[in-house]
C-alpha positions in Angstrom: 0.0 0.0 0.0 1.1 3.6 -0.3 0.4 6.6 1.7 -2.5 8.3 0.7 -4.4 7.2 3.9 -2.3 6.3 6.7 -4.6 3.3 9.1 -3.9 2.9 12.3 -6.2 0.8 15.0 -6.4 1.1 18.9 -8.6 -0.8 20.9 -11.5 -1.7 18.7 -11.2 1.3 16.3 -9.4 2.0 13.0 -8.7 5.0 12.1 -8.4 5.9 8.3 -6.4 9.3 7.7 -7.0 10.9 3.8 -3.0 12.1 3.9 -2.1 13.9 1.0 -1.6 17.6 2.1 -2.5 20.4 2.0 -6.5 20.0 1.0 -5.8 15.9 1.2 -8.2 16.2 -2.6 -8.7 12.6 -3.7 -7.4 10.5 -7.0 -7.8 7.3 -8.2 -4.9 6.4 -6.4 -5.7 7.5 -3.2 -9.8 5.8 -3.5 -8.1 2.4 -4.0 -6.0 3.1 -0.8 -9.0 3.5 1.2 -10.4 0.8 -0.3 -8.3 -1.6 0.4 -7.9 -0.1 4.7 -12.2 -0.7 4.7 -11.7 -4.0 3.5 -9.0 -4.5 6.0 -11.0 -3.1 8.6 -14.3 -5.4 7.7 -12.1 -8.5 7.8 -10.7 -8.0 11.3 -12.6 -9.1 14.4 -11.0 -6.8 16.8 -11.7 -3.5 14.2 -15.4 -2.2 15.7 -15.7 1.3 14.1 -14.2 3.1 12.0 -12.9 6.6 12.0 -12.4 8.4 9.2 -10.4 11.4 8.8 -8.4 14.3 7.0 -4.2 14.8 7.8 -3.8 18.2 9.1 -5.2 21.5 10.7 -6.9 23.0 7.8 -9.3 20.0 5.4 -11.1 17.0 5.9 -11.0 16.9 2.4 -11.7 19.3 -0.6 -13.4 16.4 -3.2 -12.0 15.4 -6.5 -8.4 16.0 -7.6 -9.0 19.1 -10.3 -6.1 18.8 -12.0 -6.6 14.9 -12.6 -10.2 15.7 -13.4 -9.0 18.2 -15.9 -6.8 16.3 -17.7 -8.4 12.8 -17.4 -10.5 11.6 -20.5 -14.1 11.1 -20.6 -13.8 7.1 -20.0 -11.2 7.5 -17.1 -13.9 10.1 -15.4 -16.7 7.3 -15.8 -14.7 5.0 -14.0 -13.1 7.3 -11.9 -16.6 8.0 -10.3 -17.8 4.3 -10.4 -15.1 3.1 -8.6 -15.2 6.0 -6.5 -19.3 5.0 -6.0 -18.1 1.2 -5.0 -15.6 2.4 -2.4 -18.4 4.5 -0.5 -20.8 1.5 -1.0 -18.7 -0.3 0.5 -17.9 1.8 3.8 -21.9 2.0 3.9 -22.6 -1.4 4.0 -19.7 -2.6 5.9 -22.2 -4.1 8.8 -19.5 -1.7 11.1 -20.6 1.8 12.5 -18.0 4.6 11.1 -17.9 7.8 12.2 -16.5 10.9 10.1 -14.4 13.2 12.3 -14.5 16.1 9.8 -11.4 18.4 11.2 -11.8 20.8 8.8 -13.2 21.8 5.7 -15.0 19.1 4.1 -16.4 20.5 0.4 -17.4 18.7 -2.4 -16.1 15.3 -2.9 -15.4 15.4 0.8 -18.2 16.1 1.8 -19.4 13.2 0.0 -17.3 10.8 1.8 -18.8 11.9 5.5 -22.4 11.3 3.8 -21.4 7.6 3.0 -20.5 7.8 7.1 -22.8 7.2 9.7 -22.0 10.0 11.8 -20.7 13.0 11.3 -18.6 15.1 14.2 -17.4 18.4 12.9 -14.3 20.4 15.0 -15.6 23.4 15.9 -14.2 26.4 13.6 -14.9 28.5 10.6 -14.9 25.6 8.6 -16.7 25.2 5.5 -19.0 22.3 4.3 -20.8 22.3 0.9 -21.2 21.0 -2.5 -20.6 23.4 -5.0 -19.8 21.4 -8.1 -22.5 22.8 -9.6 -20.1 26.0 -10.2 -17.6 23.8 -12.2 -20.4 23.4 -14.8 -20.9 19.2 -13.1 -23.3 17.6 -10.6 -21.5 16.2 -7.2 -20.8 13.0 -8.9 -19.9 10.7 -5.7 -23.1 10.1 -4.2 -24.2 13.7 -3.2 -27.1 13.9 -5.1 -28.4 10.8 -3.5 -27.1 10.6 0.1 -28.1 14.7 0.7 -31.5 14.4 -1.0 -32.1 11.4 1.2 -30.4 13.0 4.4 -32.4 16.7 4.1 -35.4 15.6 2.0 -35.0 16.7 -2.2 -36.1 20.4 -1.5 -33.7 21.3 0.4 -30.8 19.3 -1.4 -31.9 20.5 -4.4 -32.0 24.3 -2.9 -28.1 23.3 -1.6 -26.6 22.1 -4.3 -27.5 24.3 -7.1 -27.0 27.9 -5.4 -23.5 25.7 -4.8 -24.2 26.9 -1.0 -21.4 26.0 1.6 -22.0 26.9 5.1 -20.3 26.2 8.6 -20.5 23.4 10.6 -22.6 25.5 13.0 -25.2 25.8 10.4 -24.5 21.8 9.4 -25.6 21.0 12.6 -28.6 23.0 12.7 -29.9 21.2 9.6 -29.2 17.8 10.8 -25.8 17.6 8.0 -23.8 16.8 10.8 -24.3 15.5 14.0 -22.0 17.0 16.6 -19.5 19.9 16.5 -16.8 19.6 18.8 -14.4 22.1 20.2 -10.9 21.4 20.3 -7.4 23.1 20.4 -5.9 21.4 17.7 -6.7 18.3 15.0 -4.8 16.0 17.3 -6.8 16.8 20.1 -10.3 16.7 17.7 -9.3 13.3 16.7 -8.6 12.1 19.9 -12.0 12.8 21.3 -13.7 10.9 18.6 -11.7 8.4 19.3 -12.7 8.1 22.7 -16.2 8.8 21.8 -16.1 5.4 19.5 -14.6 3.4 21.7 -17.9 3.7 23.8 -19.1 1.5 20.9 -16.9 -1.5 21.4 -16.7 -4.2 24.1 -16.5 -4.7 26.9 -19.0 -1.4 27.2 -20.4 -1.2 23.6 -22.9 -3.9 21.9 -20.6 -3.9 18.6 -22.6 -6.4 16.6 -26.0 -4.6 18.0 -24.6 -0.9 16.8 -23.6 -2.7 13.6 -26.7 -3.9 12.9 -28.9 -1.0 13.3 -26.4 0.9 11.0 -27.2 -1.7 8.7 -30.7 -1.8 9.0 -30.9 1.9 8.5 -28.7 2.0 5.3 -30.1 -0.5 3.8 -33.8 -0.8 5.6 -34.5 2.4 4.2 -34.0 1.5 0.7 -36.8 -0.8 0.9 -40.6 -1.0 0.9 -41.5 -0.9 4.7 -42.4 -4.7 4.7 -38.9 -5.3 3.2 -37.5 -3.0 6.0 -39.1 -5.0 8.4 -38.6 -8.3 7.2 -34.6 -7.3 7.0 -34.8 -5.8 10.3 -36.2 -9.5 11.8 -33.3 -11.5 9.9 -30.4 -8.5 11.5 -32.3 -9.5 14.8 -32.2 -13.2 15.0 -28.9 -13.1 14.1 -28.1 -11.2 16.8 -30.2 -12.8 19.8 -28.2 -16.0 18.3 -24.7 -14.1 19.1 -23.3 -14.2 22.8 -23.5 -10.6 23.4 -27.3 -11.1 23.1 -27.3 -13.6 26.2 -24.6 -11.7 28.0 -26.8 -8.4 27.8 -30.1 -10.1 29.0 -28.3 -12.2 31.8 -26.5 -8.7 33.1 -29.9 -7.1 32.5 -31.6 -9.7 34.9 -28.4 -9.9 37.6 -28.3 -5.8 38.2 -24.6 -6.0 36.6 -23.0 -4.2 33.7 -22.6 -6.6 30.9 -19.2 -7.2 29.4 -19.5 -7.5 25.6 -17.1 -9.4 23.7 -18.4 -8.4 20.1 -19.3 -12.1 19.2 
């Protein structure tokens, strides 16, 4: 691997760094790096969320690579933006919850990566969050145009994206964009407390496999007819009263005790 994204776990998370200063803009390159860290971070027991963030003080990440974009042909772009389609996919339904710690600005393509998160904590700070493609004479072609419309409803996604609006994470938050803002002195210290605040997700404390779950009930539930939903919701269920953590959970529930997951 190279190091476009730096991956790093500690106690149950992984952390996924977008590292290519100083707006950390993504390429081909650097989407196949990630890639390959989500796989990595699906296929290892002890991973339990994922956090995914931008190197530095300044960006989460400014979308797209320009430059490439500019100079790429019309076929590369097509497949530039499928595969870059597949890798968010893949985060989404990765049955794992991941959290985007946005420490900066997140515009455009970047923005599009926190929307294929599940959560979205934004450092406090005049930082700017947005999609304006629409002033490069394109749509946001990453899954903006679906995940926003589905996040704030169409009218106001539509209202967003076309007047190419960014705004700051105050007014993110206000609309439900992102979740938290968090103050903090420096990106180290941002990342560290969203750290700390996953790690209340895995065992012994957190019900993993449960939090897992309803992530993927949600992302997928709600792509569904109801009676689909519910149906999938039933299966994500019995698989999990089947799993130890179920057992362990009602036993401690019964006893008066603090259960001790083990995310199995």
């Amino acid at each position: 691997m190279g190091t476009l994204v730096n991956y790093m776990t500690e106690k149950g998370v992984a952390v996924l760094t977008l590292n290519d200063p100083p707006v950390n803009a993504y390429s081909y390159e650097m989407l196949r790096e990630l890639d390959g860290y989500i796989l990595e971070a699906r296929f290892d027991n002890d991973v339990h969320v994922l956090v995914l963030n931008g190197y530095g003080e300044k960006f989460f990440c400014a979308g797209a690579n320009i430059n490439m974009l500019r100079e790429a042909d019309s076929t590369f772009k097509y497949y530039f933006c499928l595969h870059a389609n597949e890798t968010l996919s893949r985060l989404e339904q990765t049955p794992k919850l991941v959290i985007a710690a946005m420490n900066g600005h997140a515009v455009g393509g970047g923005l599009e990566i926190a929307l294929a998160c599940d959560l979205r904590i934004a450092r406090a700070g005049d930082f700017q969050v947005g999609l304006p493609e629409v002033a490069l004479g394109v749509l946001p072609g990453t899954g903006g145009t679906q995940r926003l419309g589905r996040l704030l409803g169409k009218s106001q996604a539509i209202e967003m994206m076309v007047e190419g609006m960014k705004m700051n994470v105050t007014r993110a938050a206000e609309i439900g964009l992102v979740n938290k803002v968090w103050e903090a002195e420096s990106a180290d210290e941002f990342l560290r407390k969203v750290i700390d605040y996953a790690h209340q997700f895995c065992p012994p404390n957190g019900a993993a496999m449960a939090a897992g779950r309803i992530k993927r009930a949600v992302q997928s539930g709600m792509e569904m007819s109801l009676e689909q939903g519910l149906a999938f919701e039933r299966e994500l269920q019995a698989e999990l009263f089947a799993s130890m953590d179920a057992k362990e959970g009602l036993n401690a529930y019964v006893a008066k005790r603090k259960p001790q997951f083990r995310g199995r």
